[in-house]
C-alpha positions in Angstrom: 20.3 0.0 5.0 17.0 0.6 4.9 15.2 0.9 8.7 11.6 1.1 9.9 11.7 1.3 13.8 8.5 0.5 16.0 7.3 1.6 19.5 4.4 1.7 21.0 1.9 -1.5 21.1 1.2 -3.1 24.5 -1.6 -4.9 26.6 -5.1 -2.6 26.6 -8.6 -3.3 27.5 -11.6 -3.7 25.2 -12.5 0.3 24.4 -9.2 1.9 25.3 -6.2 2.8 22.4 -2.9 2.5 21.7 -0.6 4.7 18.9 2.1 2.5 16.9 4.8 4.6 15.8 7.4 3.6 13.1 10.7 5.7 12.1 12.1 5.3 8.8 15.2 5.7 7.8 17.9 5.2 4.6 15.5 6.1 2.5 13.3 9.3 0.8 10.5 8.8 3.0 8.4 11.7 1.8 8.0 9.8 -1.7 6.9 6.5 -0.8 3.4 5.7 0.6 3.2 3.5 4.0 1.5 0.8 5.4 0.2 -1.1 8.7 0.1 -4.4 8.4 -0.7 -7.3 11.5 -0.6 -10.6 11.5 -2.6 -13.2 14.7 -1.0 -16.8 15.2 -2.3 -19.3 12.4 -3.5 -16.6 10.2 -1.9 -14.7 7.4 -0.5 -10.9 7.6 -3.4 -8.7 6.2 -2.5 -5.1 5.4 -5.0 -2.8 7.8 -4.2 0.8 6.7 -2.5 2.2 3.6 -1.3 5.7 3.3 -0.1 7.8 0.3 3.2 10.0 0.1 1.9 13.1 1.5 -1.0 12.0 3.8 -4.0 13.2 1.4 -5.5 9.6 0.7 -5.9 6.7 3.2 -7.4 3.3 3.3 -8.7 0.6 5.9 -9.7 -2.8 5.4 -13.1 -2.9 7.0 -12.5 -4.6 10.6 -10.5 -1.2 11.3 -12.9 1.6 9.4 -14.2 4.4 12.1 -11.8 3.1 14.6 -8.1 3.2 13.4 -6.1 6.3 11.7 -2.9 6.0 9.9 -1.1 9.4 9.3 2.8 10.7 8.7 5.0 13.1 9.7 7.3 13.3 6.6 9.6 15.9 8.2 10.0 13.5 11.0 10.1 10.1 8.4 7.5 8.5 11.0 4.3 6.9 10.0 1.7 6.3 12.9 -1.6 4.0 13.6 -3.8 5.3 15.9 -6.6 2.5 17.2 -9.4 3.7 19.2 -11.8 1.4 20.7 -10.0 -1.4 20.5 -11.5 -4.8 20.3 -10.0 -8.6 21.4 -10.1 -9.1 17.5 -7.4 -6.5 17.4 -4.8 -8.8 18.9 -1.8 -9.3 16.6 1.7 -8.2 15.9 1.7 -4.9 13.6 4.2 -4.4 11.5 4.9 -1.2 9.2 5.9 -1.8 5.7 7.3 0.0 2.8 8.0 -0.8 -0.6 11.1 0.7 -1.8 12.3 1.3 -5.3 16.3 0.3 -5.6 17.9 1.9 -8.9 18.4 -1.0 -11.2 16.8 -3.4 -9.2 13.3 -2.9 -8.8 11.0 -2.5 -5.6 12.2 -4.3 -2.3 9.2 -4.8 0.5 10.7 -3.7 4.2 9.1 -4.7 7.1 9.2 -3.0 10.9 10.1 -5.2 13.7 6.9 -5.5 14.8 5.2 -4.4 17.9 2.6 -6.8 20.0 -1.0 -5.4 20.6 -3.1 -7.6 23.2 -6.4 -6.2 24.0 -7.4 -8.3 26.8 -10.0 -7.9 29.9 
């Protein structure tokens, strides 16, 4: 089965960071790009950073330019989100997200378990 295994998140201050991690597995992780996704209470899940297969090209949705970097680690199958300065706004669950190509099928969306970020004074 396809995997995507989360750590990191927690409760920070306004201004202070957090890295989200996510481990892949089950799958050719080098050839697919990744994605951060998060989703607040009431509100629907907006992807926040994308990331091509080999880490050349990235892309934020505005509320996280300047302050959040995704990257990978292909030998390690682990796509990360670093968020600097974080901001209440930030609050949400993040999830990491892959769409996977079965043979004969056709693409399948997977979804991490999500990990909780409260930025909270």
């Amino acid at each position: 089965q396809v995997q995507l295994v989360q750590s990191g998140g927690g409760l920070v201050q306004p201004g202070e960071s957090l890295r989200l991690s996510c481990v892949a597995a089950n799958f050719p992780f080098y050839i697919y790009p990744m994605s951060w996704y998060r989703q607040s209470p009431g509100e629907e899940r907006e992807m926040v950073a994308w990331i091509n297969k080999d880490g050349t090209s990235t892309n934020y949705t505005d509320s996280v330019k300047g302050r959040f970097t995704i990257s990978r680690d292909n030998g390690k199958s682990t796509v990360y989100l670093q968020m600097n300065n974080l901001r209440p706004e930030d609050t949400a669950v993040y999830f990491c997200h892959a769409r996977v190509k079965v043979t004969h099928i056709g693409p399948r969306e997977y979804w991490g378990q999500g990990s909780q970020v409260t930025v909270s004074a």
